[in-house]
SERODO-981709 format. One line per field, with one value per residue: residue number from 0; x, y, z of N, C-alpha, C in turn; chain. Coordinates in steps of 0.2 Angstrom, whole numbers. Layout:
// residues N
seq c(NUM	...) .
n.xx c(X	...) .
n.yy c(Y	...) .
n.zz c(Z	...) .
ca.xx c(X	...) .
ca.yy c(Y	...) .
ca.zz c(Z	...) .
c.xx c(X	...) .
c.yy c(Y	...) .
c.zz c(Z	...) .
mol c(A	...) .
//
This chain:
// residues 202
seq c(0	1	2	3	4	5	6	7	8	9	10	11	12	13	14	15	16	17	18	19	20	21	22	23	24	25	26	27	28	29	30	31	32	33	34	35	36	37	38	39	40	41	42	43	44	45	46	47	48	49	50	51	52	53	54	55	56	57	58	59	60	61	62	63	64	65	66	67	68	69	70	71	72	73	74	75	76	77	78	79	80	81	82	83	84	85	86	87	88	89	90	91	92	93	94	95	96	97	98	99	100	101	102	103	104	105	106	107	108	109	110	111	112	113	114	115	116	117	118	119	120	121	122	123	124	125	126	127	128	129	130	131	132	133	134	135	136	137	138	139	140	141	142	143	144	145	146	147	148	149	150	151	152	153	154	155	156	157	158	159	160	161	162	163	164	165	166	167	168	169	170	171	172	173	174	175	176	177	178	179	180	181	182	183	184	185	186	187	188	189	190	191	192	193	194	195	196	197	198	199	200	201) .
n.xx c(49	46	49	45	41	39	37	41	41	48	48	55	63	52	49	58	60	50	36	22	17	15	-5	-5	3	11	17	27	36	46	55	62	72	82	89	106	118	133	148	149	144	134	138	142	139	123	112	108	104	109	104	107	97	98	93	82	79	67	66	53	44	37	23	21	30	45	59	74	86	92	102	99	99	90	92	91	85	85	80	75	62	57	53	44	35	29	23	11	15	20	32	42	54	61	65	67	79	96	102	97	93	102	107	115	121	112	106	97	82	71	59	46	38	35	46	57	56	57	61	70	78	83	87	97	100	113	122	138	148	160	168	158	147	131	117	108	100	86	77	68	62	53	40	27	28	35	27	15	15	16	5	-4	-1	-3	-18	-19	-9	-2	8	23	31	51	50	54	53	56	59	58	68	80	81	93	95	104	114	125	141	156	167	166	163	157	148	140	127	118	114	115	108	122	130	134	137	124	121	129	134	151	155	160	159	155) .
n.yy c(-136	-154	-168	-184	-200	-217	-233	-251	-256	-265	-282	-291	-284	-279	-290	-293	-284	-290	-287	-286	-285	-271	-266	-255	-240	-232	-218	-208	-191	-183	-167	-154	-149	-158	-164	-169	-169	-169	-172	-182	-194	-193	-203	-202	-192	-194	-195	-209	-225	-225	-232	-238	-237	-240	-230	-227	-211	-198	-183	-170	-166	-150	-157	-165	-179	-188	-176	-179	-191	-200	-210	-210	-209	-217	-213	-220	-221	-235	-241	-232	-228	-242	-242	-231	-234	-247	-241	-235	-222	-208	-208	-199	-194	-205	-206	-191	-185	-171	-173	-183	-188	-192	-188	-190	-184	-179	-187	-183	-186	-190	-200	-209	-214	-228	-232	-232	-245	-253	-267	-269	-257	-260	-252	-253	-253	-251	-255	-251	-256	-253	-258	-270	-278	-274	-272	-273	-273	-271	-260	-266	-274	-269	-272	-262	-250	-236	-227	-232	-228	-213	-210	-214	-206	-192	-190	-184	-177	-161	-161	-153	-145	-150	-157	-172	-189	-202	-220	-230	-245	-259	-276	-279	-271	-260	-257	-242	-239	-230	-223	-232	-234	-229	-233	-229	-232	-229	-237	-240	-250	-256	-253	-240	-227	-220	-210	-206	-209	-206	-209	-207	-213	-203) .
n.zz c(-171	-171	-163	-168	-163	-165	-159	-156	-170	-174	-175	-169	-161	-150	-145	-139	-127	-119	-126	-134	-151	-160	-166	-172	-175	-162	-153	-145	-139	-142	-135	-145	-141	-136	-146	-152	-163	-164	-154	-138	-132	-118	-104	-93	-86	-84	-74	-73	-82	-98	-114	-130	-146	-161	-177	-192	-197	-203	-210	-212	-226	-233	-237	-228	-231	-236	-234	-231	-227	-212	-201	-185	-166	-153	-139	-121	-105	-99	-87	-79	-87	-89	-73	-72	-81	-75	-66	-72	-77	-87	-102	-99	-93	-95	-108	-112	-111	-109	-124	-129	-142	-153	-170	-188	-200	-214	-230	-243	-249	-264	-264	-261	-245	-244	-251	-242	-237	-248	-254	-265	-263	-251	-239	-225	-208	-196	-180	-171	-157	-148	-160	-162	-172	-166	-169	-182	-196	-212	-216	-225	-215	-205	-196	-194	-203	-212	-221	-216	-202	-204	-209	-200	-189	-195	-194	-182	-176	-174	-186	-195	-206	-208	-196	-187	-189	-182	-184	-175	-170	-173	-165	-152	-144	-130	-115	-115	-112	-101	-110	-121	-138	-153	-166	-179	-194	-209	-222	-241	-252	-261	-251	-248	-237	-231	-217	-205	-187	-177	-164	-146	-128	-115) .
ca.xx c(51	46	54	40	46	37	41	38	41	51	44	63	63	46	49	66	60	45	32	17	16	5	-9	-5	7	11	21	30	37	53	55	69	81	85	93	112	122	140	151	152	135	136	134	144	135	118	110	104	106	108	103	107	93	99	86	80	76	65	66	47	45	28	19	23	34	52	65	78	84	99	102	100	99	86	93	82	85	78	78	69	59	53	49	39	30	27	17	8	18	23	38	47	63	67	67	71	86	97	108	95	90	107	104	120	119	103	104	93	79	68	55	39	38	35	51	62	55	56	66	77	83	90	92	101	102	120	127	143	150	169	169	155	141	126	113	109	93	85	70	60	62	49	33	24	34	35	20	10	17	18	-2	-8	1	-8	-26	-22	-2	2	14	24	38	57	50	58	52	60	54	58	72	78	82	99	99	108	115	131	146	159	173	163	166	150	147	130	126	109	118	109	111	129	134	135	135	120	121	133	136	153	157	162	154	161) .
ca.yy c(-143	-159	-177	-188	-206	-223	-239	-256	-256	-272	-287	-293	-281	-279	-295	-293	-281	-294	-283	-286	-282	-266	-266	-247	-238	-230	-212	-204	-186	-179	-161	-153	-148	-166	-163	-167	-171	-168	-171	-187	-196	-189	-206	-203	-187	-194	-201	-217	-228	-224	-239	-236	-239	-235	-228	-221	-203	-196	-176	-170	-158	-146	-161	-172	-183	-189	-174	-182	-195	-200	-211	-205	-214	-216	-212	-222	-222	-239	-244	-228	-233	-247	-241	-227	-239	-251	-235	-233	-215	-206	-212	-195	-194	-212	-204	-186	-180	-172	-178	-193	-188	-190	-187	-191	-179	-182	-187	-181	-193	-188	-205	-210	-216	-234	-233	-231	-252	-258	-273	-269	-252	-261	-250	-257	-250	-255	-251	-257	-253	-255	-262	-276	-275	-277	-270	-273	-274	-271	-257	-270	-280	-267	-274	-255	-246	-229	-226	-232	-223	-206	-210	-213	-198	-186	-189	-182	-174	-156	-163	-149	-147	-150	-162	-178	-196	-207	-224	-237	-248	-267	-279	-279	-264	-264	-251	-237	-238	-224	-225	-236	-232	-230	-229	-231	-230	-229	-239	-241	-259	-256	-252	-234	-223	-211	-206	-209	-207	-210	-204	-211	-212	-199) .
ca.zz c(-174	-166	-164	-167	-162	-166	-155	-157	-175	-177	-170	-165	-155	-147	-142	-133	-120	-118	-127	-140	-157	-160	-173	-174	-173	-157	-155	-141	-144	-137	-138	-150	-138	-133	-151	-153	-170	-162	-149	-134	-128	-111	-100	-84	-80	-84	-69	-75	-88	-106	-119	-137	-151	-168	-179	-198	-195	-207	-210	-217	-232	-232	-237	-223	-235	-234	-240	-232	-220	-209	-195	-178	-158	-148	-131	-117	-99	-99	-79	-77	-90	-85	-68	-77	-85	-71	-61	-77	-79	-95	-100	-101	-88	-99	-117	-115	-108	-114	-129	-130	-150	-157	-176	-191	-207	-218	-233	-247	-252	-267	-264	-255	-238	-248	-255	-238	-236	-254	-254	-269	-261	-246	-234	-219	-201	-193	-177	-168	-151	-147	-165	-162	-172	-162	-170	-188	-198	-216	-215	-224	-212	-201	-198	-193	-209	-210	-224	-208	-195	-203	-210	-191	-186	-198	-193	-175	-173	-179	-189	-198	-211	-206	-191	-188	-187	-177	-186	-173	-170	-173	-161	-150	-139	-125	-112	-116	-104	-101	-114	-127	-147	-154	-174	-183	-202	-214	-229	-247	-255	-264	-247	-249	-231	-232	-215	-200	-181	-176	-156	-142	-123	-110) .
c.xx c(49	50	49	45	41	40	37	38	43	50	50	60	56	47	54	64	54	38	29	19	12	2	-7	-1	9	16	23	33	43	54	63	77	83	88	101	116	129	142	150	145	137	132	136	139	129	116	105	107	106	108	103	100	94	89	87	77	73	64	60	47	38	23	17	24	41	54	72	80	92	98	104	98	96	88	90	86	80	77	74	64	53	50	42	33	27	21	12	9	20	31	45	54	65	70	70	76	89	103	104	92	96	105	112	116	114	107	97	87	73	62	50	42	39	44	60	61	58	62	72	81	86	91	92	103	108	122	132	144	156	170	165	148	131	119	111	100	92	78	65	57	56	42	27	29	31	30	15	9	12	6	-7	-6	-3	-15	-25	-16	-2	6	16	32	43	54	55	54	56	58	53	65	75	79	90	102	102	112	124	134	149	167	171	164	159	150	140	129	119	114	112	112	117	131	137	133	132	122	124	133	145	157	157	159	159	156) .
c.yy c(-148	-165	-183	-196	-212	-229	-247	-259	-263	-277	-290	-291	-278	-285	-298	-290	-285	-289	-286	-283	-278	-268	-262	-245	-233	-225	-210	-198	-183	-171	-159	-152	-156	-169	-165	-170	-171	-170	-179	-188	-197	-198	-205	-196	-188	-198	-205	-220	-224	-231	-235	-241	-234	-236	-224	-215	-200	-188	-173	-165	-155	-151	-168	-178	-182	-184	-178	-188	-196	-206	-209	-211	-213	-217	-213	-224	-230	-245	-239	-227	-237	-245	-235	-233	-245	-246	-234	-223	-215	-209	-205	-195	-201	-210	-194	-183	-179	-175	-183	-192	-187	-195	-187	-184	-182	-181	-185	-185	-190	-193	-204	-213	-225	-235	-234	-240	-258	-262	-273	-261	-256	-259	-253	-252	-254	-249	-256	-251	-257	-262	-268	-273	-277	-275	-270	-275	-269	-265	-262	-274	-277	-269	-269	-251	-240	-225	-227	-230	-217	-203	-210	-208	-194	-188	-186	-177	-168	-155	-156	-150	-143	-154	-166	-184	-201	-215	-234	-241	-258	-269	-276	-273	-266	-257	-248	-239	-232	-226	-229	-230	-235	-229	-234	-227	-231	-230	-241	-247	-260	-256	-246	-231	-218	-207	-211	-205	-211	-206	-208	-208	-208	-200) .
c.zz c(-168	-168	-164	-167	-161	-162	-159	-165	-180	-174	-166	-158	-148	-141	-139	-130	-120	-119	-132	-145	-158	-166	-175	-172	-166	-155	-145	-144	-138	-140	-142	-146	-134	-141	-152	-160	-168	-156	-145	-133	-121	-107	-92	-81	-80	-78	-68	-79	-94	-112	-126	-142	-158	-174	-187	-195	-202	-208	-215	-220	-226	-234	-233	-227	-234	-239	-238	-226	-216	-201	-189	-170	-154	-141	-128	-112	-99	-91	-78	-81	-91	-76	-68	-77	-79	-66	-65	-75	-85	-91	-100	-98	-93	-104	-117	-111	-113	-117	-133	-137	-154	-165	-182	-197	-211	-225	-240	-250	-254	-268	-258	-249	-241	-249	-249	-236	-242	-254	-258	-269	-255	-241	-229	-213	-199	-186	-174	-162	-148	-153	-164	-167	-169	-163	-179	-191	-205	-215	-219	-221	-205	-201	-198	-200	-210	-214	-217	-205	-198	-206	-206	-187	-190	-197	-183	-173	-179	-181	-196	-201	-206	-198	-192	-186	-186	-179	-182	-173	-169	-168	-158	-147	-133	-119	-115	-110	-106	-108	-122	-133	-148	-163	-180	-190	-203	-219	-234	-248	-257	-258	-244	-243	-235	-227	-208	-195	-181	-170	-150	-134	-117	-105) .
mol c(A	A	A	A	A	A	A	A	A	A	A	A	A	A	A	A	A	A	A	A	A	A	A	A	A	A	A	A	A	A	A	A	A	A	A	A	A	A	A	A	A	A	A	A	A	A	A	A	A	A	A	A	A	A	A	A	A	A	A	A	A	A	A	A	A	A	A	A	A	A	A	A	A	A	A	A	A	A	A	A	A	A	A	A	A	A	A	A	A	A	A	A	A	A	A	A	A	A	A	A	A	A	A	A	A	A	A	A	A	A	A	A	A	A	A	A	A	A	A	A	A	A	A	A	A	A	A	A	A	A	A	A	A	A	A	A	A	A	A	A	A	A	A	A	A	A	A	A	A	A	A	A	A	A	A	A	A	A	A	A	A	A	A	A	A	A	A	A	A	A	A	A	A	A	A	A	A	A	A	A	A	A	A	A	A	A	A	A	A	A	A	A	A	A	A	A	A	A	A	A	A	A) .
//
């Protein structure tokens, strides 16, 4: 299983760490064991930063199509990071450690890629941190949307059933402390949680 992970997806946010809007979609790929769905987001014994970016996670059938989805947390070292990125070095030590793929329960999603965008579904990315919410956004509000992503990935990634796509994150990141209360949803238009994180930083 791989973690395929899109950046830059929401122009918000692209243009809060002072970065360009891509034309195409642009992928980075975290391996699985930097997996986690349970337990405390390990910041005091990581040696760096950890910045939160809440995210739709897509889980792919055999046809590289959504079966289901969930929201999950792009964990990002983002002082080491940037200095990565400043050598022109991959950015690995920023993105994968471990814990940094934290993933809520998946809900079940019988639609197109399309249909994760369509304005009269709604769905809404939320996160809060010590009850503040500081992240929030509309997936149709991505300007790369996941039809795009997941169609620039298949001309060149051995993308295979039960992956994950990681589809980008909105504006309002921001780093993790020790003790922070963390709780992140994937909501439908009524307001309905599909899919939640709710843990706190040790």
């Amino acid at each position: 299983m791989a973690l395929w992970c899109t950046i830059r997806t929401f122009a918000k946010h692209a243009a809060e760490l002072g970065n360009e809007q891509p034309m195409a979609p642009i992928f980075f790929v975290k391996p699985n064991n930097c997996l986690q769905r349970i337990g405390p987001i390990l910041v005091s014994s990581h040696p760096g930063e950890v910045h939160h970016e809440v995210e739709c996670v897509v889980r792919l059938n055999e046809h590289s199509q959504p079966e289901a989805i969930a929201v999950g947390l792009d964990l990002t070292d983002r002082l080491t990071q940037g200095e990565l990125r400043m050598e022109q070095l991959p950015w690995t030590k920023g993105k994968c450690f471990r814990g940094s793929a934290y993933v809520g329960g998946f809900a079940q999603w019988e639609h197109s890629f399309d249909s994760l965008v369509d304005e009269e579904q709604s769905l809404c990315l939320n996160l809060w941190v010590n009850d503040i919410l500081v992240q929030s956004a509309r997936l149709c509000e991505m300007t790369l949307s996941p039809a795009t992503q997941i169609k620039e990935l298949l001309t060149w990634a051995p993308v295979s059933a039960g992956d994950y796509l990681f589809t980008g994150t909105p504006a309002g990141v921001g780093q993790l402390h020790l003790n922070d209360r963390v709780y992140a949803t994937l909501e439908a238009q009524d307001g309905t949680v599909l899919s939640f994180i709710k843990t706190q930083c040790d």
